[in-house]
N, C-alpha and C positions, 0 to 999 in steps of 0.2 A: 408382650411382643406386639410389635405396630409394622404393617406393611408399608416396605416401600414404594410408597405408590406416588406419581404427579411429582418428583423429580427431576430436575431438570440438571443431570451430577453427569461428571465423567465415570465412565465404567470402569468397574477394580472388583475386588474381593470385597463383598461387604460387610466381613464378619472382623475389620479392621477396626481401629479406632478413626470415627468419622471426623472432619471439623467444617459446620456449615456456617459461611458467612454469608454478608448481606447479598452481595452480588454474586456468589454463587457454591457451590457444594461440590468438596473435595473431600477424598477418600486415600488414604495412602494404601500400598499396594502391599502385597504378603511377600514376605522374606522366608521361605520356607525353610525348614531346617537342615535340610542333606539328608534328610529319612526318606526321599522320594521314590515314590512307588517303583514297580517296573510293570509296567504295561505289556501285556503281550499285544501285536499286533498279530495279527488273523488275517494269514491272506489266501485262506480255503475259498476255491472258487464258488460262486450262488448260484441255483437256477432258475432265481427269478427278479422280482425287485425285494426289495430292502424294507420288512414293517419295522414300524418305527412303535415300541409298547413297552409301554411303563409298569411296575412289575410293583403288585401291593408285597411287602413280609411274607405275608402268608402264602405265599409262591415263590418269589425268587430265593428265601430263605430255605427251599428245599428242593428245589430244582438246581442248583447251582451242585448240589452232592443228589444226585437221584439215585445213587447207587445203595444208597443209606436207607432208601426208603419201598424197599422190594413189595414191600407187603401192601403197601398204597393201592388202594383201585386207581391212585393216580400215575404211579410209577409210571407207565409206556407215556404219555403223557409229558410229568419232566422231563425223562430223558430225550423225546426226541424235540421239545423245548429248546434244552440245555443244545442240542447237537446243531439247531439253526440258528443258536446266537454264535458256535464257534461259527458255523459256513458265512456267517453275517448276512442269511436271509433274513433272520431276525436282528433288529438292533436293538437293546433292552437300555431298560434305564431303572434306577432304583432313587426314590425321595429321601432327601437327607434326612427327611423326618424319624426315617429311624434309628438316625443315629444318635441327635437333639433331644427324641424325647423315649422312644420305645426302647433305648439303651437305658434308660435310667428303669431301676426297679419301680412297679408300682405300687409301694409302699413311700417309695420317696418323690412322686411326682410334684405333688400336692406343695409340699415344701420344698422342691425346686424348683416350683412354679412361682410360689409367691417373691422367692428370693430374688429371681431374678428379669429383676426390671432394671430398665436403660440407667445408667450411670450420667447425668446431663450436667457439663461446666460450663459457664456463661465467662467468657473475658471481655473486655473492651481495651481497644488500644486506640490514643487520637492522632489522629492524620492530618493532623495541622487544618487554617484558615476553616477553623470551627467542626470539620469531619469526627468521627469516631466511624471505626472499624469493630463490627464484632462480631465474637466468632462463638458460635455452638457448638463443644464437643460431646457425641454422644459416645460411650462407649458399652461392651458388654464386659461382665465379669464372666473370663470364659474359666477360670481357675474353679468355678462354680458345679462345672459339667465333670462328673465323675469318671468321663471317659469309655469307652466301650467293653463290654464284656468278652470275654475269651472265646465265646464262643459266635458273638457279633464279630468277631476280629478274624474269625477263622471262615465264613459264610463272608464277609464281605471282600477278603483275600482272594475266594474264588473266583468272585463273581469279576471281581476286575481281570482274574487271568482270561476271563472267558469272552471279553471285552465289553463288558458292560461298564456304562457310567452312573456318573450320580447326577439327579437334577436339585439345583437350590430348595434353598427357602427362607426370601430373602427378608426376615423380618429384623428392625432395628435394634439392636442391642441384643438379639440371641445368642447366649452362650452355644458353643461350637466347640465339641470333643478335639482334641490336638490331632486327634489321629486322620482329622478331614479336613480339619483349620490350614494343616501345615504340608499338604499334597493336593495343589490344585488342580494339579494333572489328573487328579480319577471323575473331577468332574466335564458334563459336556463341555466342551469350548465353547459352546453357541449360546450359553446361558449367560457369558460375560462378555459378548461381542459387543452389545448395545444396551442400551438399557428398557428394550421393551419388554425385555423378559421378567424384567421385575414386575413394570408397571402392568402387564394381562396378571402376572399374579398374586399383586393387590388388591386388582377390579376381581376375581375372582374368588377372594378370600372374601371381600366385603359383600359378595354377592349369598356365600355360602353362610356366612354368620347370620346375614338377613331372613334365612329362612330357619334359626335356629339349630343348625347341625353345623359339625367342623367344629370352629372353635367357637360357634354361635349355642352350640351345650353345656359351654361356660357360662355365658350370659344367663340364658334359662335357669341353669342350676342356681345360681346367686341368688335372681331373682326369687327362687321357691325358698332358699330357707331365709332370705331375707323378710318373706312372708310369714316363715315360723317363728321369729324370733320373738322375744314376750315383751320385748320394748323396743322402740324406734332403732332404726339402725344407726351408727355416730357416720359421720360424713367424712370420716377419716380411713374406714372401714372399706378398704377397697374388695373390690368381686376377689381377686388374688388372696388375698388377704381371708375374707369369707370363708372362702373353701377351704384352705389352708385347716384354720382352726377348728371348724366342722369336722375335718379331716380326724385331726389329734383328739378334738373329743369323741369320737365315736370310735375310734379303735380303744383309746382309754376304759369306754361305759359298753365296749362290746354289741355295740349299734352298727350289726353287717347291714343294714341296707341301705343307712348311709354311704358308708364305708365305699361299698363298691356301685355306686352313685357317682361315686365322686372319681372313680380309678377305669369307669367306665368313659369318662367325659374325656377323660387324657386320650385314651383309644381312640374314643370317635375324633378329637382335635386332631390327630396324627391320618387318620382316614382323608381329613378334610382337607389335609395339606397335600397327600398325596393326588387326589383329584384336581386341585388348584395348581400345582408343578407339571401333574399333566395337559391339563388344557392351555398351562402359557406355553408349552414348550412345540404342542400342537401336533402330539404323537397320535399313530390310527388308532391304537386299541389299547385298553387299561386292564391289565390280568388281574384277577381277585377270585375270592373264591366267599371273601364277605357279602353278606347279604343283608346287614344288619339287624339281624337277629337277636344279637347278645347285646343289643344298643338299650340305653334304661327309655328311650325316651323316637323320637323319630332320628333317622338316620342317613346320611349321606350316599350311603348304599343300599335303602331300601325301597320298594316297588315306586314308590313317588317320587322321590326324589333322582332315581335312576332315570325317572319319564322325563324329568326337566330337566337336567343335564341330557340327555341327547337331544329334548328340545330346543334346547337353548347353546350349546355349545357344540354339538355333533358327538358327543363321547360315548363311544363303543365300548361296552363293557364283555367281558369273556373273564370265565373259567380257564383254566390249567389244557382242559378237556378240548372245549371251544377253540382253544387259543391251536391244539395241536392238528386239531382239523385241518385250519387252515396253511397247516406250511407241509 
């Protein structure tokens, strides 16, 4: 997956089939299917302004039913969560990333990771008195994405009655579940007004791998068993690639700490997406209840890297708890 970053395209869906030519980069638009959501509109009066907070899995996936979860010390918590995203003092947002990658099992990340890379056709056509025109189509194999789970389908149904949306992740040739691909309506609008939304969330992707966390725990991961290996690595052998077959030998030879080495990395990429959707989109405060803990390595939500993200981008980070203080 490669961010769309430095761009100079008209704004569409980017999870289409792209075609960039020389003089400049089109995108054809999504023809949705007639499965279109039904959005409930919330016109419960507020009584105050409107926070705008991004909402990791591990919150919105159980705040959105908190009736489910009585026994929670967090229960009073979501529910009164859940109760100021209907009034719309809260506006909540949810990263597609969980539908891209934390819907797929994580036995199968590994190798649906490596599968799916950008599909790239090169044409040339000539335009007379010695011209050629050519054109770059990149596309994703989205027949690839297994689609969302039953009970993803049933947690993200809520969450849109309750008017929450979804913010991108806008990277080239990602396979994209039909069930998001094909309802643009459950995403923000403002994510496809312009195109700066892509572009703060490339600059911030490439910010987050540079410091090794996000999807920059791919990188490191590679790099270490690239180290183990007993002979040179072949140059054909991509990082994707890498893990992948790591992946398959150590469930084979019963090597857990490979194993979840590697199905931790997917995690934290999906963490790293959801802090990168939050800062382009320029919401106040990011709900989690991660702390990066369960991370193999440093982490995107852990004491340091929390410092430089509010260093560096202002990002306010809150608990469930936190979050309910404040409304």
């Amino acid at each position: 997956m490669y961010p769309m970053t430095n761009w100079n395209s008209k704004v569409c869906y980017r999870w289409c089939s792209s075609n960039l030519r020389v003089d400049s980069l089109q995108l054809s638009g999504v023809d949705p299917d007639g499965s279109g959501e039904q959005i409930v509109k919330l016109e419960t009066a507020k009584e105050g302004p409107t926070m705008l907070v991004t909402f990791d899995t591990n919150v919105w996936n159980r705040m959105v039913f908190p009736e489910r979860y009585l026994r929670s010390p967090n229960y009073a918590a979501l529910a009164r969560i859940n109760n100021a995203i209907r009034s719309g003092l809260v506006r909540g947002f949810i990263c597609e990333s969980f539908g891209t990658l934390e819907a797929i099992k994580p036995t199968d990340r590994a190798k649906f990771h490596a599968q799916s890379t950008p599909k790239v056709e090169v044409a040339s056509k000539p335009q007379g008195s010695g011209l050629v025109s050519m054109t770059i189509g990149i596309k994703a194999n989205h027949d690839l994405h297994p689609g969302l789970s039953g009970e993803f389908e049933e947690e993200l149904r809520q969450a849109l009655s309750i008017g929450m949306k979804l913010l991108s992740t806008p990277y080239i040739g990602l396979p994209v579940p039909a069930r998001l691909r094909s309802n643009p309506d459950i995403y923000a609008p403002e994510v496809f007004a312009t195109a700066d939304y892509d572009e703060r969330f490339g600059s911030v992707v490439n910010a987050i791998v540079s410091r090794g966390v996000g999807q920059g725990a791919h990188v490191a991961l590679a790099k270490e068993f690239t180290e183990r290996l007993d002979a040179a690595r072949p140059e054909w052998l991509s990082d994707r690639e890498l893990i992948y077959r790591v992946y398959e030998y150590a469930r084979k030879s019963n090597l857990n700490k490979e194993k979840k080495q590697i199905e931790k990395v997917f995690a934290e990429s999906a963490d790293g997406d959801v802090v990168a959707a939050h800062v382009a989109f320029g919401n106040d405060f990011l709900c989690t209840e991660d702390r990066g803990g369960s991370a193999i390595g440093p982490s995107i939500f852990d004491d340091n890297n929390r410092t430089w993200l509010k260093t560096t981008y202002g990002v306010k980070i809150l608990t469930a708890q936190q979050l309910s203080d404040l409304v």
